[in-house]
C-alpha positions in Angstrom: 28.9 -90.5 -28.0 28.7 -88.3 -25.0 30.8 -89.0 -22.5 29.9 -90.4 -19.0 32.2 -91.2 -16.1 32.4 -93.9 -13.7 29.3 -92.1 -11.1 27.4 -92.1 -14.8 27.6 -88.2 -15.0 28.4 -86.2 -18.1 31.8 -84.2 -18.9 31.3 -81.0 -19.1 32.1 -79.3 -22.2 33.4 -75.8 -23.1 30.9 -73.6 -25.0 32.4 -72.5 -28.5 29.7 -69.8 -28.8 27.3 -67.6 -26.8 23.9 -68.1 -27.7 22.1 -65.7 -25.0 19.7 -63.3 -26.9 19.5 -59.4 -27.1 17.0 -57.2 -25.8 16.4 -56.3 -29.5 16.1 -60.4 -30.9 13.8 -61.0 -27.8 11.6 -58.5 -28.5 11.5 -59.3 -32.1 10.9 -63.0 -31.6 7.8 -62.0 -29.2 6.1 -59.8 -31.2 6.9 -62.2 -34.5 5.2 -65.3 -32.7 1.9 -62.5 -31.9 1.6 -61.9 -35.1 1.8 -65.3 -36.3 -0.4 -67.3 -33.6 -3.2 -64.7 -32.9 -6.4 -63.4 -34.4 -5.1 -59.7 -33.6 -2.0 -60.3 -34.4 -3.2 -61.4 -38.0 -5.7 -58.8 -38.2 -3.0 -55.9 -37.6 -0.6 -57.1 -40.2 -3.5 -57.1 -42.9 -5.0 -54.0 -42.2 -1.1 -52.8 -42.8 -0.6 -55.0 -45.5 -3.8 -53.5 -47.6 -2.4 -49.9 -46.7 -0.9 -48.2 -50.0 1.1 -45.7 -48.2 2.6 -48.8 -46.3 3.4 -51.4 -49.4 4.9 -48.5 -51.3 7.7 -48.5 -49.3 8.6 -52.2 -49.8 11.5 -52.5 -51.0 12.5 -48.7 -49.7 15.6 -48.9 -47.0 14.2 -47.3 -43.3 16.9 -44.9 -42.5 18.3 -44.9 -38.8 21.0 -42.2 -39.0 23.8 -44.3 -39.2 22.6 -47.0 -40.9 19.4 -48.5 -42.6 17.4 -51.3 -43.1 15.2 -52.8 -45.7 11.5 -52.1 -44.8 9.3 -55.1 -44.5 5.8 -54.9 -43.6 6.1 -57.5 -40.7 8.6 -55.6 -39.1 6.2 -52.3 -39.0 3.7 -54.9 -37.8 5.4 -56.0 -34.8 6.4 -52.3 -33.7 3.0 -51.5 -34.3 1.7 -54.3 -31.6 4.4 -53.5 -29.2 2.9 -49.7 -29.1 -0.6 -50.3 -28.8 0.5 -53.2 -25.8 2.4 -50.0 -24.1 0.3 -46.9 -24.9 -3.1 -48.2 -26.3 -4.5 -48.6 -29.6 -5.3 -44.8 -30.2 -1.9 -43.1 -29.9 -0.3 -46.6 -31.6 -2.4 -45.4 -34.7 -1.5 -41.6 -33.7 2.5 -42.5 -34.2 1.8 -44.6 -37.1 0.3 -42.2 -39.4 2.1 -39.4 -38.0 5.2 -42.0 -39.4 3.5 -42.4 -42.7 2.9 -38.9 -43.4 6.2 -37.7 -42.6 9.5 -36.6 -44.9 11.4 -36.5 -42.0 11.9 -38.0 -38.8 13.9 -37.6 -35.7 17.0 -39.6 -34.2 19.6 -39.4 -31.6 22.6 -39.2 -32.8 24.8 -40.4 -30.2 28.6 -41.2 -29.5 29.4 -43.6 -26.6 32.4 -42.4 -24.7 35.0 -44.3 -21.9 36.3 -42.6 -18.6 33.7 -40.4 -17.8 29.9 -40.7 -15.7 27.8 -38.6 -14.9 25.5 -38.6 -11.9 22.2 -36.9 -14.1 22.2 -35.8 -17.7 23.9 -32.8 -18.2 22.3 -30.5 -20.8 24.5 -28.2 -23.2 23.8 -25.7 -25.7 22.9 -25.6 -29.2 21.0 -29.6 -28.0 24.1 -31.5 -27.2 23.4 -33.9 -24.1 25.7 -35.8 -21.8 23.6 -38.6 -20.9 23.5 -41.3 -18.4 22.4 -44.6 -19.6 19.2 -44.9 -17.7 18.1 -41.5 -20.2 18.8 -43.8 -23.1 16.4 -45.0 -25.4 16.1 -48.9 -24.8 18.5 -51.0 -27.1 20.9 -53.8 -27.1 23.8 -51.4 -26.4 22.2 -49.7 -23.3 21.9 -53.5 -22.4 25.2 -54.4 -22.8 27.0 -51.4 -21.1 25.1 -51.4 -18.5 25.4 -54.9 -17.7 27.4 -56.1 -14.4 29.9 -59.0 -14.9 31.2 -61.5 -12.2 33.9 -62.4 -14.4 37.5 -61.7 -12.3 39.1 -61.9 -16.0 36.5 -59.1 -17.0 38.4 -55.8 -17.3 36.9 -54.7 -20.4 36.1 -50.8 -19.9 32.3 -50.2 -20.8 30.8 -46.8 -21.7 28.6 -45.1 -18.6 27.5 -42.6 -20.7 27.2 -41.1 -24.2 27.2 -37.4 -25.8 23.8 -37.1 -28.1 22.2 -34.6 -30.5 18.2 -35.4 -31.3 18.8 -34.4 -35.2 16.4 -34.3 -38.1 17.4 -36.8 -41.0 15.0 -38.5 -43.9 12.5 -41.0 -42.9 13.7 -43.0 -45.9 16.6 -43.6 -48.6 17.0 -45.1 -51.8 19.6 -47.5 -53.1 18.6 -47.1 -56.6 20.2 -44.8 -58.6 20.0 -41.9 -58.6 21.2 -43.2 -54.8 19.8 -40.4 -52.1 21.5 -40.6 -48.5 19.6 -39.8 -45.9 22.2 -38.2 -43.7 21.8 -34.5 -43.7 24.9 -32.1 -43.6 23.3 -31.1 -40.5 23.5 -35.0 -38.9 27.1 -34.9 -40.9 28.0 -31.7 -38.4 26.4 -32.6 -35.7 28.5 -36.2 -35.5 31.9 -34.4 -36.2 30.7 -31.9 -32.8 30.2 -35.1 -30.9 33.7 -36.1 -31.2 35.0 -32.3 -31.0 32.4 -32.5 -27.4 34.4 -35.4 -26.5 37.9 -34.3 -27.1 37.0 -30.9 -25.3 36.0 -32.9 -21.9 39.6 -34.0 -21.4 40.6 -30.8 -21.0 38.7 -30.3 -17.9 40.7 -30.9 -13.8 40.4 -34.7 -13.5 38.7 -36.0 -16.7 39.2 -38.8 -19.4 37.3 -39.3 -22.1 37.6 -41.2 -24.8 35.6 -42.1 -28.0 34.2 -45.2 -28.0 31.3 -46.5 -30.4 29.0 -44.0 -32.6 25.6 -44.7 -33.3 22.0 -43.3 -33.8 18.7 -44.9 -32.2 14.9 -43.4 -33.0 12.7 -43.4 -30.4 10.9 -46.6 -28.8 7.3 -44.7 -30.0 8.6 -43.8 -33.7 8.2 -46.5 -36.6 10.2 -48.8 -36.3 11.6 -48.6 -33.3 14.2 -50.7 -32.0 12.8 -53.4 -34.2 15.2 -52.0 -37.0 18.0 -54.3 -35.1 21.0 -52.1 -33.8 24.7 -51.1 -35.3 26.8 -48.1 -36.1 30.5 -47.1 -36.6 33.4 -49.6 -35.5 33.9 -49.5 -31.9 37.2 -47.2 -31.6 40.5 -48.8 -29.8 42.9 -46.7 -28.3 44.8 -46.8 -25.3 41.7 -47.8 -22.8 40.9 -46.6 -19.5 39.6 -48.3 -16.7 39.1 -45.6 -14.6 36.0 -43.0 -14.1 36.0 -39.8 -13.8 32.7 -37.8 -13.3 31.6 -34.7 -14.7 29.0 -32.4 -12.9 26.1 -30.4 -13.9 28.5 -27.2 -12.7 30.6 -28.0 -15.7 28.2 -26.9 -18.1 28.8 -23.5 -18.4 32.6 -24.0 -18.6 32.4 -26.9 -21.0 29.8 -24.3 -23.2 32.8 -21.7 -23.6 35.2 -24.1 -24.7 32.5 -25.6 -27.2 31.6 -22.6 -28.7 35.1 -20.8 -29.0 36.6 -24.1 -30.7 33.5 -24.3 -33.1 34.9 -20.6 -34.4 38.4 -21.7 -35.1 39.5 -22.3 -38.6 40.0 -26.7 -39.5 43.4 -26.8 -39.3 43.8 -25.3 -35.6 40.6 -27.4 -34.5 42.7 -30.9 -35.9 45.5 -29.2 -33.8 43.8 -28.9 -30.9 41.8 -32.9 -31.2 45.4 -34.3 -31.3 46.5 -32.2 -28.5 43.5 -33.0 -26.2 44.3 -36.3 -27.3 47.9 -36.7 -26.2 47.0 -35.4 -23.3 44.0 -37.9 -22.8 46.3 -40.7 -23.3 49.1 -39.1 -21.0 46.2 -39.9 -18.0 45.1 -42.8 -19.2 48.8 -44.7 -19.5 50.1 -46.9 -16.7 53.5 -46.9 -17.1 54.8 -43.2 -15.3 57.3 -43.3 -18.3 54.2 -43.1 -21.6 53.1 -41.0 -18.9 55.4 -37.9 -18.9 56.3 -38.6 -22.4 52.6 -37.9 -24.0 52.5 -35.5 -21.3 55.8 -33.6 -22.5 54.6 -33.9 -26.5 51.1 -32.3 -26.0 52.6 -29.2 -24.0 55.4 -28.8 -26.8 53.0 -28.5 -29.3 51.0 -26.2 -26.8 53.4 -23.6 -25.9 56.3 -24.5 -29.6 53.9 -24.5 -32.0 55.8 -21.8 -33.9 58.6 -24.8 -33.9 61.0 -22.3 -33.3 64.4 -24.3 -32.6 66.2 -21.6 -30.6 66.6 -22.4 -26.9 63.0 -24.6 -26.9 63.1 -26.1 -23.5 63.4 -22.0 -22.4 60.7 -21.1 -24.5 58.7 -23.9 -23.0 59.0 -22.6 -19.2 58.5 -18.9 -20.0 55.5 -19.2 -22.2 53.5 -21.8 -20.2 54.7 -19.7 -17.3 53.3 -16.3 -18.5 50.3 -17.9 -20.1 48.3 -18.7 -17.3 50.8 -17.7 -14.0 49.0 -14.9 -11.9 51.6 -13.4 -10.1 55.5 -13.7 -10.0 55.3 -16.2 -7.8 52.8 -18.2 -9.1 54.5 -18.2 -12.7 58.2 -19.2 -10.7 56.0 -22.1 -9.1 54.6 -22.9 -12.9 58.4 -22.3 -14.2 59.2 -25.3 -11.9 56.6 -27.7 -12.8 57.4 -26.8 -16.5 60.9 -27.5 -16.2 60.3 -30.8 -14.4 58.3 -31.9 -17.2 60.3 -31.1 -19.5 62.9 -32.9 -18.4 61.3 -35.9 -17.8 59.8 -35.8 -21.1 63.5 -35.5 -22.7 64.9 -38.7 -20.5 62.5 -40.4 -21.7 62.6 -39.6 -25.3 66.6 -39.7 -25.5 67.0 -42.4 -23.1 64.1 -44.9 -23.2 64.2 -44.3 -19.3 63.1 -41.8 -16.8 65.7 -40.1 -15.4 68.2 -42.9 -15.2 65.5 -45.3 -13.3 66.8 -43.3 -10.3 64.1 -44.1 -6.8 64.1 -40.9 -5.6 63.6 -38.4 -8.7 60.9 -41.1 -9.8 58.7 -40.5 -6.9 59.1 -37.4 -7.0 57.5 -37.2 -10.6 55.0 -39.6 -8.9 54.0 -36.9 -6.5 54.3 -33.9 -8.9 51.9 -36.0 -11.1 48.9 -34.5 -10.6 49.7 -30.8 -10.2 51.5 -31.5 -13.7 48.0 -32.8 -15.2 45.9 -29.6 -13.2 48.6 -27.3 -15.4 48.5 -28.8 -18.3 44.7 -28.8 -18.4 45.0 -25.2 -17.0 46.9 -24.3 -20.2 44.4 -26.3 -22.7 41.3 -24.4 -21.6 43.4 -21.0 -22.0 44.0 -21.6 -25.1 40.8 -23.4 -26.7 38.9 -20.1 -24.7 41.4 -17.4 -25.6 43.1 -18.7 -28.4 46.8 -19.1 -28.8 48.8 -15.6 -28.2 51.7 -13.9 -29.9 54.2 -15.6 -27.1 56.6 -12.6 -27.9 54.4 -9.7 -26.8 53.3 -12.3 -23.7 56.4 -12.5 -22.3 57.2 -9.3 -23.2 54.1 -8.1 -21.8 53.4 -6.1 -24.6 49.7 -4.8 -24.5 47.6 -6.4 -27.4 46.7 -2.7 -29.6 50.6 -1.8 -28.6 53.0 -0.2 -30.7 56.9 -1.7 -31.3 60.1 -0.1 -32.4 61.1 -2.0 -35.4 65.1 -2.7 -34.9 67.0 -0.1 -36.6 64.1 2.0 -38.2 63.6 4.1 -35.6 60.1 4.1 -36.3 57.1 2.5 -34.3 55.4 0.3 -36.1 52.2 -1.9 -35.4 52.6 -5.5 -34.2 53.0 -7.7 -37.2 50.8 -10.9 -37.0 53.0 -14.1 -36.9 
């Protein structure tokens, strides 16, 4: 029996569950209740209903990308309605047999990503887009990220904009045997380049990115729609960010070099590079200044020591990251520094389990340092995806690249041998 106090008012009770509806269900549950309570409604779902082409793909599963669904005429109905309410009868009819004629149709494949906005979609080569949520196709995700929350215990971080590819995959796909996917090794390649986009962005001054949630949505004015429902890979946790950083339109050309030089390297130096950006990703997404210096101090090591040469490594760390990218003898003594500092902050850390003995005064100076540490270690990330990594002998030796070297005790000169 409900409860009621003294002033005859009712307790009230914590909700268990949240019953508000999606942009997706509401839609759905309009255009069902057309379909079922009007004479047009009616009429549209028969005239589709007596359609061969359409009741031979009963049963059929309606690919998305990264899903499907199983096709049901009322479900092409109800798109069908919602286009002619928006664009008219004539180019509702248009789409539809354009739909029912095709092999193939079009989605955006699409990777949310954390930590980074952009002010206007920033287009990329070979199709890739960084796009803001307004430029994404209406669904219950652009819904729900783009939502604004009153809740002071809200500090979820929410996506503000997503990398996309509009790629080609099979209208439909069978889970009969023989079972046919509908996922293209072109969708497959494009997906694994979202991520690689991703990674790549953390290596530009100032930015954190991180991948979030991948999915795939057809456009509002192809069959079916949105009316498919919604879904896609697991939602990725990592060590979240709640900050922003924003990328311009400037960036493009610069993020276009990195993306097309890392698309040339060989698997093994790409899965390198993804757990390098990574490191470094999390190193500026960490609170404590400690996780900081430590991720910081791993993804240069395996930077500039990736030969995992064990003789004198925190020398080898200073002179190659020094030489790499250091312009002039003074700039590579101010890099030497910064190098050195890191270093040894990473070591404290790692031998330790504190930063330099908790002591006030070298802590805020790391505190200080901290961003000119992140600007080099960037610096050093986009050398290296753009030029690749070098022979660190001849660079600090400053041996010229089509040099000649006398091979110890020969005598001889003898061409550089790769390592």
């Amino acid at each position: 029996m409900e409860f009621l106090g003294q002033l005859g008012l009712p307790k009230v009770e914590l909700e268990t569950m949240d019953f508000q509806h999606g942009f997706q269900t509401r839609s759905y549950l309009i255009y069902h209740q057309f379909l079922k309570d009007t004479e047009i409604g009616k009429n549209l779902l028969k005239g589709l209903s007596e359609d061969p082409r359409v009741n031979a793909l009963v049963g059929q599963m309606v690919s998305f990308g990264s899903r499907a669904i199983r096709f049901e005429i009322n479900t092409l109905a109800m798109w069908l309605a919602w286009c002619t309410n928006y664009y008219g009868e004539r180019f509702a009819n248009e789409q539809l047999e354009s739909w029912l004629n095709a092999e193939e149709v079009e989605v955006l494949n699409c990777l949310w990503v954390l930590g980074v906005e952009v002010d206007e979609s920033i287009e990329l080569s070979g199709g890739y887009v960084i796009r803001t949520i307004a430029d994404m196709p209406d669904s219950d995700d652009k819904e729900y990220f783009n939502r604004k929350e009153f809740n002071y215990l809200s500090r979820t971080s929410l996506p503000k904009c997503a990398i996309t590819k509009w790629q080609k995959i099979k209208k439909m796909w069978s889970d009969v045997p023989p079972v046919s996917s509908a996922l293209s090794d072109e969708y497959r390649a494009s997906t694994k380049s979202l991520y690689e986009l991703a990674f790549i962005l953390n290596s530009l001054d100032g930015v954190t990115c991180v991948p979030n949630f991948h999915t795939a949505y057809r456009d509002e004015t192809t069959p079916i729609g949105y009316f498919g429902g919604s879904g896609g890979g697991a939602t990725m946790f990592d060590v979240s960010t709640l900050s922003l950083s924003k990328i311009s339109a400037a960036s493009a050309p610069e993020i276009n070099e990195m993306f097309s030089r890392f698309q040339l390297k060989g698997e093994p130096e790409k899965a390198r590079l993804q757990l390098i950006l990574n490191r470094l990703s999390q190193a500026k997404r960490r609170i404590q200044l400690e996780d900081k210096m430590l991720d910081l101090g791993i993804a240069l090591e395996m930077l500039l020591l990736d030969d995992n040469d064990k003789d004198q490594l925190a020398l080898q760390f200073r002179l190659r990251g020094s030489w790499l990218i250091g312009k002039s003898s003074q700039d590579r003594l101010e890099k030497w520094n910064l190098l050195q500092e890191i270093y040894n902050a990473r070591s404290s850390v790692a031998h330790t389990g504190t930063l330099h003995n908790n002591n006030p005064s070298k802590i805020q100076k790391i505190l200080e340092a901290l961003p000119m540490y992140l600007s080099l270690s960037e610096a050093i990330l986009r050398k290296i995806i753009i030029s690749g990594p070098p022979v660190w002998r001849d660079l600090v030796l400053g041996v010229l690249a089509d040099a000649n070297f006398l091979v110890e005790g020969s005598g001889q000169a003898q061409p550089d041998e790769p390592q």
